[in-house]
N, C-alpha and C positions, 0 to 999 in steps of 0.2 A: 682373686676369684671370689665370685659371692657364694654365700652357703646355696642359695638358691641351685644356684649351676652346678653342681655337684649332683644334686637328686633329677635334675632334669635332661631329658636328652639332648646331644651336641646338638646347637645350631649350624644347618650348613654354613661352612666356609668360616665358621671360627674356631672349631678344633681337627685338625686333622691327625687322625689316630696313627694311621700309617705313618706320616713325621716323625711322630713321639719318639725322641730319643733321648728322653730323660732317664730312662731308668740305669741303672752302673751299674756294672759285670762285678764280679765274686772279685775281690781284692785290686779296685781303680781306686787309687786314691788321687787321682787328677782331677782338678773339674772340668765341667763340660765346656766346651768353649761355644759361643754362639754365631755363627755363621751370622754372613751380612741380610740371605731370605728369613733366617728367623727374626733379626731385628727389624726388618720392612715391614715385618708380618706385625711383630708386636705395637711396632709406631701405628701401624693400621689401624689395630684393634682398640689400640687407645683413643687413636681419632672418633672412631665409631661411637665409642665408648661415651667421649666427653660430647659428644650430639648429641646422644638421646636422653643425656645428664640435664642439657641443656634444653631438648624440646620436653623435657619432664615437668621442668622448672617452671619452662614459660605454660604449662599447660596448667600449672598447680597456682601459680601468680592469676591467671585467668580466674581461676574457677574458686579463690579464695580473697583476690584482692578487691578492692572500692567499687562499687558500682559509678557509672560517669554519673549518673544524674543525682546521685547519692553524693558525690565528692563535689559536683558543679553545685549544687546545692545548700550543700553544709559551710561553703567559704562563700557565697551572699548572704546566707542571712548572721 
């Protein structure tokens, strides 16, 4: 989790409160075990996760890398 998302409100469809059954009763010393929808959910979320990782990148590569006529430029002369 990022700090960010902690102070911000849930985005639909990546935290559902109602789910939450993380929290353990007064003397459980089990752990929780995690069902196969919580792991769909989380492989999900990590999908999601490592796109916008990725459209971040290529957006940050754009807007800080070589210009073409800068780079076509600088290897003729």
């Amino acid at each position: 989790m990022k700090l960010l998302e902690m102070f911000d409100a849930p985005v639909n469809g990546m935290q559902d409160v109602n789910a939450d059954n993380s929290k353990p009763t007064y003397r459980t010393s089990r752990k929780t075990k995690l069902t196969l929808k919580q792991i769909r959910k989380l492989r999900r979320m990590l999908d999601v996760r490592n796109y916008e990782k990725q459209k971040y990148l290529g957006n940050v590569r754009k807007q800080y890398g070589a210009k073409p006529e800068q780079a076509a430029g600088g290897a003729a002369a």
